[in-house]
C-alpha angles and dihedrals in degrees: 000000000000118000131172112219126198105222132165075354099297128112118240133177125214131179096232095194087056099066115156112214111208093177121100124231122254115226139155095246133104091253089073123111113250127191129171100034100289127148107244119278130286132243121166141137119264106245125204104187109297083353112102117174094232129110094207092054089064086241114108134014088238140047109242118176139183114227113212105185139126115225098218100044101041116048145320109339133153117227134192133217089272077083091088104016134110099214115063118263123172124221077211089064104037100050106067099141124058118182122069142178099249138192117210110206130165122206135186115232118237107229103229118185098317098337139085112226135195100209141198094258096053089054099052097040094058088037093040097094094048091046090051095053092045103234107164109233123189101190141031121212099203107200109184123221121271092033106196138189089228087079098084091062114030123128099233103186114110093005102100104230121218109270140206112258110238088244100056082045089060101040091058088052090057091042086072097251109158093184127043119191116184131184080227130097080228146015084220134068101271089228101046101131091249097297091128090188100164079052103052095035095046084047091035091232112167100171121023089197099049114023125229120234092227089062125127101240099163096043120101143210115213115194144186087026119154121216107192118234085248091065111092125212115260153084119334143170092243107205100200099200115187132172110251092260115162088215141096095266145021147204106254151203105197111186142202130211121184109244 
């Protein structure tokens, strides 16, 4: 179904019947994504006595069952500044708006001592022609080379992840990009002593105890996302769909549609 959309007052067309989900689905197999040293997630009907939630046990005439997850350690969420703050902020509260006008790039992380970093360097080169033309872009879908099935099911903990330098961090805040999706379970070194410094400087937090009014309040991080191999870089309508969680963070569909 085609449909022509007015946005940042440009007219776009997308092919609505044609999304491409780049989230990955949370389940509690061992095929499920797990980040932060976590057991896998739990699904499992409620029981009361000789009562179990389950059609196939012979039981209800419904299926009803209790969810035990955590949305940053076991698959694609999006997540707020509340994530390192100490006052309260609610990704609820901070996403209000859902499409953008998004840019798909895949880069390739410099390995640097132990570590596998995304740098500067590797950010403004792929976003360099869209910068030049100046296209304004909300949002950057960040896919990392090589870029393996095997994501959407890696055990993460202890592994040390590639990471987003604080400077390409940084750079994408003064681009103007207002989203940031990543393939990692975060856009900082697993093991940092706490620093978070892709966080702060893609939020632009100075002080986690007393915010600053500068800020970005109503900007996201969307993490542990997976861009197939058939999806081509370039520009999208990104649809950035989250569950009405007052928390800092939430389980996620992000969606692409081709320009």
């Amino acid at each position: 179904m085609l449909a022509t959309i007015k946005h940042n007052n440009q007219t776009i067309e997308v092919d609505l019947s044609k999304p491409i989900d780049i989230s990955i689905p949370l389940t509690n197999t061992d095929e499920n994504p797990i980040a932060w040293y976590i057991d896998k997630p739990v699904i499992e009907p409620v029981v009361f006595g000789e009562w179990i939630g389950k059609v196939s046990e012979g039981k209800s005439s419904t299926n009803f069952n209790n969810i035990f997850f955590n949305p940053h350690g076991h698959g694609t969420h999006t997540e707020c500044l509340g994530h390192i703050t100490r006052e309260f902020y609610s990704i609820n509260q901070s996403l209000k708006q859902f499409f953008f006008s998004a840019e798909l790039i895949s880069v390739v992380p410099e390995r640097q001592g132990e570590d596998l970093v995304i740098t500067l360097d590797s950010i403004s080169t792929a976003l360099d022609v869209t910068l030049k033309l100046g296209i304004p872009r909300e949002a950057i879908v960040i896919r990392t080379i090589p870029n393996l099935e095997s994501k959407k099911h890696l055990k993460y903990s202890n592994t040390n992840p590639s990471y987003l330098d604080e400077a390409a961090a940084r750079f994408i805040r003064e681009s103007g990009i207002k989203h940031l999706l990543i393939d990692l379970p975060s856009v900082d070194k697993e093991h940092d002593e706490g620093k978070l410094l892709a966080h702060k400087a893609f939020w632009n937090v100075k002080d986690v105890n007393n915010l600053n009014a500068d800020a970005r309040l109503d900007c996201t991080i969307t993490e542990m996302i997976f861009v197939p191999n058939e999806v081509k870089d370039g520009s999208y309508l990104l649809n950035l769909q989250i569950a009405s969680f007052e928390n800092d963070a939430s389980p996620s569909k992000p969606i692409l549609y081709k320009i």
